[in-house]
MIDOSE-1310 file (N, C-alpha, C; in nm, 2 decimals, decimal comma, always signed):
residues 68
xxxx	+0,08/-0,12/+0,00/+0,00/+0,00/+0,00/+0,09/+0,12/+0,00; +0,02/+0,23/-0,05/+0,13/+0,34/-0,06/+0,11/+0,42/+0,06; +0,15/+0,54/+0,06/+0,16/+0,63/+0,17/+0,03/+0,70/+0,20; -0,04/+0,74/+0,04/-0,14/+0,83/+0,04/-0,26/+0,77/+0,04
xxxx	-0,25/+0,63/+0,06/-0,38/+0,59/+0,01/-0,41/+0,51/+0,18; -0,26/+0,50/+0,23/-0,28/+0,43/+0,37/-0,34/+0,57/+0,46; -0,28/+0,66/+0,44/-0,35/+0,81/+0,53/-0,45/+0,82/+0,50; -0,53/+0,84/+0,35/-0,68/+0,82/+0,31/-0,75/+0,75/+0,41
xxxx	-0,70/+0,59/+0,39/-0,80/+0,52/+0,47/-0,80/+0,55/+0,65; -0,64/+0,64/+0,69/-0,70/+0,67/+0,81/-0,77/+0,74/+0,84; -0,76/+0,87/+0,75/-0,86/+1,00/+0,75/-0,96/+0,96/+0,77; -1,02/+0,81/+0,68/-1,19/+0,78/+0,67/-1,24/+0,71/+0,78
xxxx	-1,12/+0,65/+0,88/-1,15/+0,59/+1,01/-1,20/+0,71/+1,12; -1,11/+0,84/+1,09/-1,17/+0,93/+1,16/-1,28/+1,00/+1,14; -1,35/+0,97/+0,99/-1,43/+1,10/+0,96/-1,39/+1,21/+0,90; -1,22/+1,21/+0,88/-1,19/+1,33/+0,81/-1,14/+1,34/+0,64
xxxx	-1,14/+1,48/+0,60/-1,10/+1,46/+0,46/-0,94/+1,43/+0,48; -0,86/+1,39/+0,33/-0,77/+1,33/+0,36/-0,67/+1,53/+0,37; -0,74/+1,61/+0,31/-0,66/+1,73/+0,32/-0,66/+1,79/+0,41; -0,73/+1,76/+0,57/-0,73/+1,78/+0,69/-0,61/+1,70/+0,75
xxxx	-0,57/+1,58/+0,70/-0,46/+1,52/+0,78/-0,34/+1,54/+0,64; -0,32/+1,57/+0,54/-0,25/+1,59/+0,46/-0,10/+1,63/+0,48; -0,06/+1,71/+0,60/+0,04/+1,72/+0,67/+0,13/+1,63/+0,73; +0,06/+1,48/+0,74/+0,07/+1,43/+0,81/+0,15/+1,31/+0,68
xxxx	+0,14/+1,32/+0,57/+0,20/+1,22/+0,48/+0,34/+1,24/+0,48; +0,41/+1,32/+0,46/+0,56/+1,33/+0,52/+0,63/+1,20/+0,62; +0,54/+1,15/+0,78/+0,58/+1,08/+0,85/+0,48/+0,91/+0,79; +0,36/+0,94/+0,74/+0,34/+0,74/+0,68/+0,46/+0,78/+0,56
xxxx	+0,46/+0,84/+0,50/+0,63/+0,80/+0,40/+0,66/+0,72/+0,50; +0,74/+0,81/+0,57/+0,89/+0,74/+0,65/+0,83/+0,62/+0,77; +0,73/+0,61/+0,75/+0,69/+0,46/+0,83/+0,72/+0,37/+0,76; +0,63/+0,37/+0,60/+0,62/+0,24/+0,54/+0,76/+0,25/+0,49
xxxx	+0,85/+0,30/+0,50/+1,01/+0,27/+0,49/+1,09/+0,22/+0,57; +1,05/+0,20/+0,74/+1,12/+0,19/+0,83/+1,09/+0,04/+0,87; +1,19/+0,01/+0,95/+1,17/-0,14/+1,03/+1,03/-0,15/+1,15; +0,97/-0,24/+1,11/+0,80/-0,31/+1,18/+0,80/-0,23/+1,30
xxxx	+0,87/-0,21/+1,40/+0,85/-0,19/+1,47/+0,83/-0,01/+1,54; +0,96/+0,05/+1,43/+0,95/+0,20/+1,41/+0,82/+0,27/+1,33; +0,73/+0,15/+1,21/+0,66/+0,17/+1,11/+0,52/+0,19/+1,24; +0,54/+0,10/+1,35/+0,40/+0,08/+1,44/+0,41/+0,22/+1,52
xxxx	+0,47/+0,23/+1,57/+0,52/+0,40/+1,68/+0,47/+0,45/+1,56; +0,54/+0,51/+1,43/+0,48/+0,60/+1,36/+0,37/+0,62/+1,32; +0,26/+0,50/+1,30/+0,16/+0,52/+1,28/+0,08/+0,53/+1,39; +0,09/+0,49/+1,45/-0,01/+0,47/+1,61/+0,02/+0,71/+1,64
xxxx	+0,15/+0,70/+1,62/+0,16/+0,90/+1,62/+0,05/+0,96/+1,51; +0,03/+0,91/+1,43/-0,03/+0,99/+1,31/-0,15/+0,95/+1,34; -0,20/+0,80/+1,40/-0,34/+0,82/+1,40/-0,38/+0,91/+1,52; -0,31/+0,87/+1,63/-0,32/+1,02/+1,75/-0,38/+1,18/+1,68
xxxx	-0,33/+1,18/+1,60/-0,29/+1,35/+1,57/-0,41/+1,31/+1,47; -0,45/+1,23/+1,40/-0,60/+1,27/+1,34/-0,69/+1,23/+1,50; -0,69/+1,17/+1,56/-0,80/+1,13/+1,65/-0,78/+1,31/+1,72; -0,69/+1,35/+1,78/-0,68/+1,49/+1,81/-0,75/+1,60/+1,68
xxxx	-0,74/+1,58/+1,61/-0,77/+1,66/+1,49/-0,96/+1,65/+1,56; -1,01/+1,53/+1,52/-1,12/+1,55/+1,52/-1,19/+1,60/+1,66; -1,10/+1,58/+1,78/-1,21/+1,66/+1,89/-1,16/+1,79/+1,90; -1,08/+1,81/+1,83/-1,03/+2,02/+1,80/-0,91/+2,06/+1,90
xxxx	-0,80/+1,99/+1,95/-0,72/+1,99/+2,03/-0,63/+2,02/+1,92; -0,49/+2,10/+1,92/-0,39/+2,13/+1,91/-0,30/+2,03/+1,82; -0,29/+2,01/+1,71/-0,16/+1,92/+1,67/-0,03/+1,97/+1,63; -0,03/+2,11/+1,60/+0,07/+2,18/+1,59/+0,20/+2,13/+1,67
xxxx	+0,18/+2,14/+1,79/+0,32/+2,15/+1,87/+0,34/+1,95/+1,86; +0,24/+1,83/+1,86/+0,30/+1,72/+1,80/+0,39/+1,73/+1,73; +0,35/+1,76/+1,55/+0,44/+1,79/+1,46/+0,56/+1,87/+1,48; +0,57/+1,97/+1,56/+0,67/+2,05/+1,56/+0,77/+1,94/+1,66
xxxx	+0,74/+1,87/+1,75/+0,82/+1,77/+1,85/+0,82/+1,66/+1,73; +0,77/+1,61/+1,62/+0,82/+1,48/+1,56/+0,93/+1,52/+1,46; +0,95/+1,65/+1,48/+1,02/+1,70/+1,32/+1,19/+1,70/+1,44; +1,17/+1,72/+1,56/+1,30/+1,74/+1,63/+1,40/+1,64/+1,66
């Protein structure tokens, strides 16, 4: 599966469009590239920051701490 189509289908787990979490394709890249276990942390962070997205909490300062 690709990158953009794995974020799609999480956007549609949350309810959201995929250009709401769109920001967020930069880190499933670098999951579905990494070793099983680095790929699970990354995604388990990205679905966080959509489940955050949808009750209206802050994801800004996540991203700005995953980029560090």
């Amino acid at each position: 599966m690709d990158a953009r189509s794995l974020l799609q289908r999480m956007c549609s787990r949350q309810g959201i469009a995929l250009s709401k979490g769109s920001h967020l394709l930069p880190l499933v890249q670098r999951a579905l590239h990494s070793p099983e276990s680095v790929r699970n942390r990354i995604l388990t962070m990205v679905a966080n920051s959509l489940a955050r997205k949808v009750s209206g909490e802050d994801v800004g300062q996540e991203t700005t701490m995953a980029q560090e």
